[in-house]
C-alpha positions in Angstrom: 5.0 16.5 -24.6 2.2 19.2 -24.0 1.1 20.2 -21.1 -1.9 17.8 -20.0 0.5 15.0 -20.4 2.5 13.1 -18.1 5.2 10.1 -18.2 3.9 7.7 -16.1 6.5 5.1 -14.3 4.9 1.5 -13.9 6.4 -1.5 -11.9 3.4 -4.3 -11.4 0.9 -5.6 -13.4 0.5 -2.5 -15.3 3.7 -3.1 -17.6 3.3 -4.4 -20.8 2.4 -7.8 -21.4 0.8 -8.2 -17.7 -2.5 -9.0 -16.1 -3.8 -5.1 -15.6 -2.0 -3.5 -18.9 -4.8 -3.1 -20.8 -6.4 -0.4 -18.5 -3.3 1.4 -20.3 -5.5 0.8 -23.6 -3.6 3.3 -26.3 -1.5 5.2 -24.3 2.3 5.6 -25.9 4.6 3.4 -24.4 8.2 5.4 -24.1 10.4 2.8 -22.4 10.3 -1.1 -21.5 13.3 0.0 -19.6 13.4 2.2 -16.8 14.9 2.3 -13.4 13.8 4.7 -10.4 16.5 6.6 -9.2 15.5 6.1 -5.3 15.4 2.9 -3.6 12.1 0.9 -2.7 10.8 -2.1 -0.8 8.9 -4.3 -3.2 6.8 -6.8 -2.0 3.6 -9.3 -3.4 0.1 -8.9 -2.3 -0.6 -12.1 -1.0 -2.7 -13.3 -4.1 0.9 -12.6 -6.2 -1.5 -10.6 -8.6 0.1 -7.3 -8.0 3.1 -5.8 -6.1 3.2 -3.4 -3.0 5.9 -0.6 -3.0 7.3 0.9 -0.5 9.6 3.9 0.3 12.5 2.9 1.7 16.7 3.2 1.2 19.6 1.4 0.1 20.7 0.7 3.7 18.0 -1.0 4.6 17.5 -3.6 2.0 15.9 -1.4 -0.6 16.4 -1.3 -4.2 16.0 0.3 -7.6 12.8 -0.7 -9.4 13.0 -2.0 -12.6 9.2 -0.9 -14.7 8.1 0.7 -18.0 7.6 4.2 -18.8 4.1 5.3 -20.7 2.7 9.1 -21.4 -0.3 9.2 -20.3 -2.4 12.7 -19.9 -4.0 14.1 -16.6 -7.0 13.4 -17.0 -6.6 9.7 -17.0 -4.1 9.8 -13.9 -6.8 11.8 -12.2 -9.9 10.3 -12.7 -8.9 6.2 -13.7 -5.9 5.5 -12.5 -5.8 7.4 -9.0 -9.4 5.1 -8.3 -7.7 2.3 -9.7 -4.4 2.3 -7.5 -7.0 3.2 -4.1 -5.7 6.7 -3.8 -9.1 7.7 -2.3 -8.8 5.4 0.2 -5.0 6.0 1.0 -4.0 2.5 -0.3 -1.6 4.3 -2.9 -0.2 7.7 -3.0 0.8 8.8 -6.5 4.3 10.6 -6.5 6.6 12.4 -8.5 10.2 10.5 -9.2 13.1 10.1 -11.3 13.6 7.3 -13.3 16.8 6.9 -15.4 16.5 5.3 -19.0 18.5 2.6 -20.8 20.7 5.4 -22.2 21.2 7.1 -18.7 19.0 9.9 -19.6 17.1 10.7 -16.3 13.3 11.9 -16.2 10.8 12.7 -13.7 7.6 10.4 -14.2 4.4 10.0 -11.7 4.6 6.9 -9.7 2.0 5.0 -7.5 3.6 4.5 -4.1 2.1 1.9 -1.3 0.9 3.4 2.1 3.6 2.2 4.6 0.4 1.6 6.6 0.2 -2.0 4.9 3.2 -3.0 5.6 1.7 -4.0 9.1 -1.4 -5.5 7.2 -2.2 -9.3 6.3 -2.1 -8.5 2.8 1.2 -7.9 2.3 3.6 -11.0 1.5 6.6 -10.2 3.3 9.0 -12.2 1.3 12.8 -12.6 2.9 14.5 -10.4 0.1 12.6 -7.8 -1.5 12.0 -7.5 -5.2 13.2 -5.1 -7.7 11.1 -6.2 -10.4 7.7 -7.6 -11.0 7.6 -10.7 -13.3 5.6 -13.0 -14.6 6.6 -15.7 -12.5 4.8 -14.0 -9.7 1.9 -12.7 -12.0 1.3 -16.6 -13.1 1.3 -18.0 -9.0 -1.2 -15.5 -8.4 -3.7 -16.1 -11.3 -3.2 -20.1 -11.0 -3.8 -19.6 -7.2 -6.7 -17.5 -7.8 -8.4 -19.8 -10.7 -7.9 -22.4 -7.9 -9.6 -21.0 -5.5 -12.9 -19.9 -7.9 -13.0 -22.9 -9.1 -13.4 -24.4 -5.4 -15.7 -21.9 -4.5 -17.9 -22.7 -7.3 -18.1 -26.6 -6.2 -19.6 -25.7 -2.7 
């Protein structure tokens, strides 16, 4: 990999195959399975279109997030993605991590980390257990629920 480029560690609905991927357009995707090496708190935005993460440890009901791996280059973290994720306005914070692969190999990849901030918001769902991956069950409540209410909004 030269030097502009990055791996890029994604857990929401960035992965392959879900609602924001395509904002990915041709970027190579390395792995469909990675795992981070720390331990997070993963929880829906209360629309289910897209997970919150937060730091957090195994003690206290975090876990290892299951995602995809993609190299991206710096430019594209920098100027899309960071205003994508909200880093301007603190929403995310992009870090580096360690993710292992399916073959144990470990690697460092930039992540997009939620502000603990939110946790004490009304936009975060929190849900009893935490999740440690994203799937399309949740993807597919949150797009129902919000064709639902577009469609009501429309009527009035």
């Amino acid at each position: 990999m030269n030097n502009n480029k990055k791996v890029l560690f994604v857990y929401g609905s960035l992965k392959k195959g879900f609602y924001n991927n395509d904002i990915l357009g041709n970027f190579k995707l390395l792995s469909r399975e990675a795992t981070s090496v720390e331990y997070y708190k993963m929880y829906p935005c209360m629309e289910y279109l897209f997970p919150y993460l937060f730091i957090s440890d195994a003690y206290s009901g975090g876990k290892r997030i299951v995602g995809n791996l993609y190299e991206v280059d710096d430019a594209f973290l920098n100027e899309t993605l960071d205003m994508f994720e909200g880093v301007p306005s603190g929403r995310y914070e992009r870090h580096s991590v360690e993710v292992i692969l399916k073959d144990e190999i470990i690697v460092e990849a930039q992540m997009y980390i939620s502000n603990n901030g939110l946790l004490e918001s009304d936009e975060v769902d929190i849900i009893p257990e935490p999740l440690n991956i994203w799937s399309k069950e949740y993807e597919q409540i949150g797009l129902r629920t919000n064709a639902y209410i577009e469609s009501n909004l429309e009527r009035q």
